[in-house]
C-alpha positions in Angstrom: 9.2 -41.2 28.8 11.6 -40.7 25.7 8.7 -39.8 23.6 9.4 -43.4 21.7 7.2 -45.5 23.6 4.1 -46.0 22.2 0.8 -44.1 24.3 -1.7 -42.5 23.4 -1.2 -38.3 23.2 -4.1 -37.3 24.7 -5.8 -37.4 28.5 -9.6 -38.2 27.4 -10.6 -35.6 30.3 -8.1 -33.1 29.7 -9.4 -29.5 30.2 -12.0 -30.5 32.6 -12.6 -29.7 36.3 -10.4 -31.6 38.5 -13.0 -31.9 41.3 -15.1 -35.0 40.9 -18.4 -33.9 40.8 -17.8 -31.0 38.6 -15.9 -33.2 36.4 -18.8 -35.9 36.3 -20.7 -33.2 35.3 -18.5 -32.4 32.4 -17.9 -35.5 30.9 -21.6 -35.9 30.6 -22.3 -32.5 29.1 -19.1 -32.8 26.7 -20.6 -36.5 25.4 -23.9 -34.4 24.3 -21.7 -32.0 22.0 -18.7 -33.7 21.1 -20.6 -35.2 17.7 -21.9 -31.9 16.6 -21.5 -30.6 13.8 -18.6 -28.1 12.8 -20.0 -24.6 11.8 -16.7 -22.7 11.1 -18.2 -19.3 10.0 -14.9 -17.5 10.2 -11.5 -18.4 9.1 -8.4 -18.1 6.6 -8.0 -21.3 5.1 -7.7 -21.6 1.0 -10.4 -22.5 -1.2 -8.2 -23.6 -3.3 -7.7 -26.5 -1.8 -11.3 -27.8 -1.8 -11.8 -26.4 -5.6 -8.8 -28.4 -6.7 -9.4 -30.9 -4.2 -5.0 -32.1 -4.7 -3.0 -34.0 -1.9 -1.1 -31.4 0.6 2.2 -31.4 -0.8 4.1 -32.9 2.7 3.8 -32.8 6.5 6.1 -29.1 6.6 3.7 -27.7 3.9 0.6 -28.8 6.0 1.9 -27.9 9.6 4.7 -25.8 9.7 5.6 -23.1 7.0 1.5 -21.8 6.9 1.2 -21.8 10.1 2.5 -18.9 11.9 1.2 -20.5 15.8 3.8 -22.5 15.2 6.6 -20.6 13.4 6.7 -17.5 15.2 7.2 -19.8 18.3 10.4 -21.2 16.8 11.5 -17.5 16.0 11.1 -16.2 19.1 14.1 -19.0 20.1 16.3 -17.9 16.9 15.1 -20.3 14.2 14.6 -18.1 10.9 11.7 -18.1 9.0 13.9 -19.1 5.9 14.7 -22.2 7.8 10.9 -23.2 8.2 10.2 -22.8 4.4 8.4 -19.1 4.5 8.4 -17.6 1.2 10.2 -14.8 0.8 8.9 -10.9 -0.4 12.1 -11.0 -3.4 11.9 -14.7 -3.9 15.6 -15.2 -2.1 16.7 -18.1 -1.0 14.3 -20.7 2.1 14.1 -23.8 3.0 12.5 -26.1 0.2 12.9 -29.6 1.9 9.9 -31.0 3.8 11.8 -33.5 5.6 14.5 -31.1 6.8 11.4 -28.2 8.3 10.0 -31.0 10.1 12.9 -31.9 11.7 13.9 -28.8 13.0 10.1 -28.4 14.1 10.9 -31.6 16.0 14.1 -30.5 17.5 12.1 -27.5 19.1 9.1 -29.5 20.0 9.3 -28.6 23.1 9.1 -24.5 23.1 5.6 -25.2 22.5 4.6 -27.0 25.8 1.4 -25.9 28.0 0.4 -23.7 24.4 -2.5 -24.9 22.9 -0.8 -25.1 19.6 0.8 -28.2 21.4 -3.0 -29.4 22.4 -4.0 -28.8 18.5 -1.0 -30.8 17.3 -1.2 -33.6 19.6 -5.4 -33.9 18.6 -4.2 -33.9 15.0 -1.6 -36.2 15.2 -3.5 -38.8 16.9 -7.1 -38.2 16.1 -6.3 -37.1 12.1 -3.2 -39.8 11.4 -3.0 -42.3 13.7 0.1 -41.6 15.2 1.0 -43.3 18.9 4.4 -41.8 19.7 5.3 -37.9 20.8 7.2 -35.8 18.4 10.6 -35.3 19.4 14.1 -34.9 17.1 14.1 -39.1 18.2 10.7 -39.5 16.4 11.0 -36.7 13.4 11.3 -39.2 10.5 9.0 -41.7 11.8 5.9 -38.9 11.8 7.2 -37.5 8.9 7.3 -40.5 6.8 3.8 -42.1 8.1 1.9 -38.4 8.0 3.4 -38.4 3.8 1.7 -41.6 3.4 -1.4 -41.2 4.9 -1.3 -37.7 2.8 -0.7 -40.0 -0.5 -4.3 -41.5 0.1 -7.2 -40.2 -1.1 -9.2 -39.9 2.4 -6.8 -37.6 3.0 -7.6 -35.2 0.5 -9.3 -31.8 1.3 -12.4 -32.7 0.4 -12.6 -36.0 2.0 -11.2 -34.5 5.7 -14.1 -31.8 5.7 -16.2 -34.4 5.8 -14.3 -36.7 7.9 -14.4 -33.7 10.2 -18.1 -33.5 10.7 -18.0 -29.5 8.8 -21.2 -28.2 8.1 -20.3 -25.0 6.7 -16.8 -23.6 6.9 -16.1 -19.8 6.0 -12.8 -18.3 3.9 -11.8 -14.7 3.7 -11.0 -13.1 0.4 -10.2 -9.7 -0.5 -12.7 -7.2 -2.0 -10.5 -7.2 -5.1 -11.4 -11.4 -5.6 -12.4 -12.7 -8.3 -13.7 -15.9 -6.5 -13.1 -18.0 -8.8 -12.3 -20.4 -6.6 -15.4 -20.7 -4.7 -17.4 -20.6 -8.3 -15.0 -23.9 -9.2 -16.5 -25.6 -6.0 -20.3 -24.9 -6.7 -19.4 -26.0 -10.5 -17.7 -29.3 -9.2 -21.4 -30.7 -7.8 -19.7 -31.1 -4.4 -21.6 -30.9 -1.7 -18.9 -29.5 1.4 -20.7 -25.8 1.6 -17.4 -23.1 1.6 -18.4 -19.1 1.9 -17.1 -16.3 1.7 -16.4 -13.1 3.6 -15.8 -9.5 2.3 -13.1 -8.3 3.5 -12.4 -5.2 2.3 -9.5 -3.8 4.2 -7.3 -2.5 1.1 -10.0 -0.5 0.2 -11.3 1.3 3.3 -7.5 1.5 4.8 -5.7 4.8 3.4 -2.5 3.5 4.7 -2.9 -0.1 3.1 0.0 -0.3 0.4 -1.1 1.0 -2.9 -4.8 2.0 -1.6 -5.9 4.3 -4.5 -4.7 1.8 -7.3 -6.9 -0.9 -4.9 -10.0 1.6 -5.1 -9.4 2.4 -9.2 -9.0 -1.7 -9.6 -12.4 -2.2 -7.4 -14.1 -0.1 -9.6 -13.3 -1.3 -12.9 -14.3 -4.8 -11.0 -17.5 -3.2 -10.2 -17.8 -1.7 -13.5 -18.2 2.2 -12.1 -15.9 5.0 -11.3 -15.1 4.3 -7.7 -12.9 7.4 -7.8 -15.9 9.5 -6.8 -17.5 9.7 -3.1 -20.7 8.0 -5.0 -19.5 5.7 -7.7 -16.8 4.3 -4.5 -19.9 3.8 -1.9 -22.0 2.1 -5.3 -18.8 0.0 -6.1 -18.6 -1.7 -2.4 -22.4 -2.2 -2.7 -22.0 -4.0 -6.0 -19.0 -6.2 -5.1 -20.6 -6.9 -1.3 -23.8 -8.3 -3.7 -21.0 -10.2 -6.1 -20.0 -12.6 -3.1 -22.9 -12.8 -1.5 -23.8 -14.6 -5.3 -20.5 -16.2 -6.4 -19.2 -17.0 -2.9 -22.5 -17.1 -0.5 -20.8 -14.7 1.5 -23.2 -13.7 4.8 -20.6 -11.6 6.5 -17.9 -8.7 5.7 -14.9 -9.0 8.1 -12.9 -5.9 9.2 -9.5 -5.5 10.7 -9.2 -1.8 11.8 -6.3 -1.0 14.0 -9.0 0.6 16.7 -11.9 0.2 17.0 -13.0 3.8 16.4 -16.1 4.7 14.2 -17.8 7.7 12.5 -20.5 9.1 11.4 -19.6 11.9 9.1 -21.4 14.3 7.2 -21.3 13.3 3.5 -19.7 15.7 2.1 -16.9 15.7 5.0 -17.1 12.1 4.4 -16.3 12.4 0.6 -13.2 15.3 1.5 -11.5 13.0 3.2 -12.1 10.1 0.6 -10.7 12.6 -2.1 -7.3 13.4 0.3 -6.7 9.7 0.8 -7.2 9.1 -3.0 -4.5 11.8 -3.5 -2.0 10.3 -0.6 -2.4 12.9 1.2 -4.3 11.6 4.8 -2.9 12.2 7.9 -2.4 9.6 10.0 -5.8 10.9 12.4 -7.5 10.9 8.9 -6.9 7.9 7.8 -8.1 6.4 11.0 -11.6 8.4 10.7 -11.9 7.5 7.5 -11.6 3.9 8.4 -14.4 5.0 11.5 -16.8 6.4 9.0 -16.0 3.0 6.8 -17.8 0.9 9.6 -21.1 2.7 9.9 -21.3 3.2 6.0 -20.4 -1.0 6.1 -23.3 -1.2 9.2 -25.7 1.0 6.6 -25.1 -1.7 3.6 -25.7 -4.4 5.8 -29.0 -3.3 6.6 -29.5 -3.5 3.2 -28.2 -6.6 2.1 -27.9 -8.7 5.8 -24.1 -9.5 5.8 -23.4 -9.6 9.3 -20.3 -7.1 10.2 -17.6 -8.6 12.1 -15.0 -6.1 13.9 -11.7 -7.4 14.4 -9.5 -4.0 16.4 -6.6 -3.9 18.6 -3.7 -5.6 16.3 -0.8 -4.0 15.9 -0.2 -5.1 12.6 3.0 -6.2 10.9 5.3 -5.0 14.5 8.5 -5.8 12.4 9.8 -3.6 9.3 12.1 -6.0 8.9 9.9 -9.0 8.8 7.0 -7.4 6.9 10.0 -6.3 3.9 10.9 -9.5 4.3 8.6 -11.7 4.4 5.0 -9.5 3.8 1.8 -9.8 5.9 0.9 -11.9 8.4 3.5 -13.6 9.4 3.3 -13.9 13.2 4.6 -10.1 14.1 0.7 -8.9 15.2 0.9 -7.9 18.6 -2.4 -7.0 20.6 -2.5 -3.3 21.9 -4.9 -1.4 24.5 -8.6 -0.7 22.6 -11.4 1.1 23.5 -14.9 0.1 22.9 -17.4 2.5 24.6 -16.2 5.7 22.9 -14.7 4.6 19.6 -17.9 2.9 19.0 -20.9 5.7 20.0 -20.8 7.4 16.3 -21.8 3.5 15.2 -24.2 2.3 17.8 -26.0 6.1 17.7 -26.4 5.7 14.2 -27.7 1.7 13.9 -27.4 0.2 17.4 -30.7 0.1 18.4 -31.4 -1.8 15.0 -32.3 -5.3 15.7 -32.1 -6.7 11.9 -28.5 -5.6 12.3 -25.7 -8.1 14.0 -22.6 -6.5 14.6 -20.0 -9.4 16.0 -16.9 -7.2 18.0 -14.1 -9.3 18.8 -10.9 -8.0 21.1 -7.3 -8.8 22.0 -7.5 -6.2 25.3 -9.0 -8.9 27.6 -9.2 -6.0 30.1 -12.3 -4.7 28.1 -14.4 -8.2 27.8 -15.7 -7.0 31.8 -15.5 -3.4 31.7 -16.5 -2.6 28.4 -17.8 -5.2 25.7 -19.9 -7.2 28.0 -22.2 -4.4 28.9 -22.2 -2.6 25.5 -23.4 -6.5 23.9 -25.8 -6.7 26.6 -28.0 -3.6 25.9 -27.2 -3.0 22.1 -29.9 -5.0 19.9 -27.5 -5.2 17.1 -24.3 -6.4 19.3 -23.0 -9.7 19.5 -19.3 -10.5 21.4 -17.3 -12.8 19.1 -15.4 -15.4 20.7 -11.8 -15.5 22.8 -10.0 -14.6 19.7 -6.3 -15.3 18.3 -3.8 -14.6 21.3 -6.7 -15.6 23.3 -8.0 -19.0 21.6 -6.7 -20.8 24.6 -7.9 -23.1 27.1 -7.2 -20.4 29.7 -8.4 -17.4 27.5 -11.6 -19.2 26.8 -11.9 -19.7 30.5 -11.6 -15.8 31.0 -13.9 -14.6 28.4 -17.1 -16.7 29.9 -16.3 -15.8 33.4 -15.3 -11.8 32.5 -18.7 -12.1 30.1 -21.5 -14.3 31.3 -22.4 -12.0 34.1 -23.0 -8.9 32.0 -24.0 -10.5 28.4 -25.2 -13.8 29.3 -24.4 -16.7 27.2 -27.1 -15.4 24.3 -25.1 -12.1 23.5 -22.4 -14.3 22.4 -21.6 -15.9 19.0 -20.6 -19.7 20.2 -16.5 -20.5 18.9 -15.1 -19.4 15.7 -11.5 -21.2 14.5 -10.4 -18.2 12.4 -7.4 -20.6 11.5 -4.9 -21.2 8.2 -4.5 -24.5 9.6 -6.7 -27.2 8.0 -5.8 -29.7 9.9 -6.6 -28.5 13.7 -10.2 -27.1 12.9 -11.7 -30.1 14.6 -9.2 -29.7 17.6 -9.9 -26.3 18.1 -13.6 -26.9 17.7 -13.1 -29.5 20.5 -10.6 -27.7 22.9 -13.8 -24.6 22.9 -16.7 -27.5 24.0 -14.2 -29.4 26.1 -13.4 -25.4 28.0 -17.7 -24.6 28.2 -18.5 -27.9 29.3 -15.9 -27.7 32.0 -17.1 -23.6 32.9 -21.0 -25.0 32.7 -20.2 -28.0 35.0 -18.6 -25.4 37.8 -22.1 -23.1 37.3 -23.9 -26.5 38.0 -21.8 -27.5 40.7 -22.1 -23.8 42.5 -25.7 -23.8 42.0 -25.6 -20.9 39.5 -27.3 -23.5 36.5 -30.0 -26.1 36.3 -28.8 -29.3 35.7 -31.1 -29.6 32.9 -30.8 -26.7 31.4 -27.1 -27.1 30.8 -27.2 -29.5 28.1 -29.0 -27.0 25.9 -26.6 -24.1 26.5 -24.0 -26.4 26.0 -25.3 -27.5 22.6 -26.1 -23.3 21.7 -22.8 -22.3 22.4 -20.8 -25.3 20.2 -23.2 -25.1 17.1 -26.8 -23.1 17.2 -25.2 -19.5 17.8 -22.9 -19.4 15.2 -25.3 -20.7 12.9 -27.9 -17.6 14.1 -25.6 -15.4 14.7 -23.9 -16.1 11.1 -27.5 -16.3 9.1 -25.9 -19.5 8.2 
């Protein structure tokens, strides 16, 4: 094929069982979820777009330079990031030309084979725009120039795909230091697309985030208290958690902690080490039990006002200097690293674990924990749930692994159904449907092998694409 002809992209069975029965069995149990509803309760796309509700500016804006599935992909083979369009730290010089990023995603169209950033893109091309033909440097203008058009339209328009997507509720992340006001424009605008948000209040519990004790003086003047004491700094998180629960209908506070150590400090201890990292002066094995003690105090407050607490350890953030100077944050250089669970957790789980009223939603990039580790912890703590196959790991394959490494231990009820945690708009509703397409397929073999009812397979099937996540989210 020379990736002119016109076909259709996508195999209607693809990422089912290739035995017959077992793929009977998961056509039928896909065809009960595949209209669901999309809860999306974590993610990172902008709420911008559905304030402001504008066109996306081109098909490079919308697929390429944002999304760093796809650009880090063309790095790894030598194409620079200035090339794909992303913004410089200093404002130096990148690419500005949509047509000419697209293209040299086209040229390299096919680095991305058997990832499931090709699966996503494929989805979106020909379930989102219509589009019949592969892309390839032979087909780069064509898809360019009928994806612009269709992005010209008005059903094309953020507000008009989250409902062409089926999106029940979809979840953004801000910073603790947020003013929202971009979630107050949508509940001003009478829309009715339901967008939260999550605290996320890294830059103020991380002594090693750049410019941490101007982030802490800025909260409190946000907060309207002096957060530079151990009391006024606990009060101010309290009052800005309470701020998005009201301005953004935030139900959960999201934390990306190198490990996934906790504490549970004396106070005054606690309020020492608050007063060295306010001064600069933190070790390295400070910082990081400060951050520990950060997640019970976080675990305390959501007793008290019900945001659920989502742990995401195990990133090595920002691997490059060079990149992060660069470029800044989160731009493809987080690599997963070795985490562990049973200890670096105890100081938590002594202190709330046993608490019912509590969720607690742990997510990992060390698969070789999901068995040993997280599995057994989720299935004895009340207040632990296992997020899903996350990141590195939001794969066809990965997804695969976490149900068979997990079901045994946690069951399918310890879980949190599928989370997107994407920037990319556009491949929610792929992503939603590569995670029903992967459980229907792993519930068909349980039927097949005896191991699930028949009947009862439907149900799980529908819990684990929609009902956990709303539970599990108090959404």
């Amino acid at each position: 094929m020379d990736g002119i002809t016109k076909a259709g992209l996508l195999d209607p069975d693809r990422l089912f069982p290739v035995g017959e029965r077992e793929r009977g069995i998961a056509r039928a149990l896909y065809a009960e979820v595949a209209g669901l509803p999309i809860v999306s309760p974590h993610g990172h796309t902008d709420p911008r777009w559905y304030a402001e509700d504008e066109a996306f500016p081109d098909p490079a804006q919308l697929f390429v330079t944002p999304d760093h599935y796809v650009f880090r992909m063309l790095c790894s083979q030598g194409v620079a990031l200035e090339d794909l369009g992303v913004p410089r730290v200093d404002g130096g010089r990148t690419e500005t030309d949509g047509r000419t990023i697209w293209r040299r995603l086209a040229e390299s169209y096919h680095l991305l084979r058997g990832t499931p950033s090709r699966l996503w893109l494929d989805h979106t091309f020909e379930t989102v725009f219509g589009l019949d033909r592969r892309l390839s440097a032979a087909t780069a203008d064509h898809c360019y120039d009928h994806i612009a058009d269709c992005l010209a339209r008005p059903e094309f328009r953020p507000r008009a795909l989250f409902e062409r997507f089926g999106i029940e509720v979809i979840a953004t992340t801000e910073s603790a230091l947020d003013d929202l006001r971009w979630h107050r424009q949508i509940r001003a605008s009478g829309w009715k697309g339901r967008v939260v948000t999550a605290y996320r209040p890294d830059a103020v519990v991380d002594p090693e985030f750049a410019g941490f004790a101007q982030n802490v003086e800025r909260m409190g003047a946000l907060a309207g208290v002096d957060a530079t004491t151990w009391a006024g700094y606990l009060e101010a998180h309290r009052i800005r958690r309470a701020y998005f629960k009201a301005e953004g209908g935030a139900t959960s506070s999201d934390h990306g902690h190198a490990t996934a150590r906790t504490e549970d400090l004396p106070q005054a201890e606690a309020a020492a080490l608050f007063a060295k990292a306010l001064a600069g002066k933190a070790s390295p094995e400070e910082a990081d039990a400060f951050r520990g003690h950060m997640l019970t105090e976080m675990a305390r407050m959501s007793l008290e006002d019900g945001l659920v607490l989502q742990i995401h350890p195990g990133s090595v953030r920002n691997h490059s200097p060079e990149v992060l100077a660069k470029f800044g944050r989160d731009k493809g250089f987080d690599i997963p690293s070795r985490t562990d669970y049973v200890r670096a957790l105890r100081p938590l789980l002594d202190a709330v674990g046993m608490r019912p009223d509590l969720t607690v939603i742990l997510f990992t990039l060390d698969e070789s924990t999901c068995a040993r580790e997280l599995a057994p912890l989720a299935g004895v703590y009340p207040a632990l749930r296992l997020g899903p196959a996350w990141w590195f790991f939001d794969s066809p394959e990965g997804m695969r692994r976490y149900r068979e490494l997990t079901t045994e231990t946690a069951g399918f009820y310890n879980t949190v159904g599928f989370n997107d945690d994407t920037r990319a708009f556009c491949s929610i509703p792929a992503r939603h449907d590569m995670a029903r397409r992967v459980d229907c397929a792993y519930l068909a073999t349980l039927v097949a092998t005896g191991r699930l009812a028949e009947d009862e397979a439907p149900e799980v099937a529908r819990d684990l694409a929609y009902n956990l996540a709303r539970k599990a989210y108090r959404l």
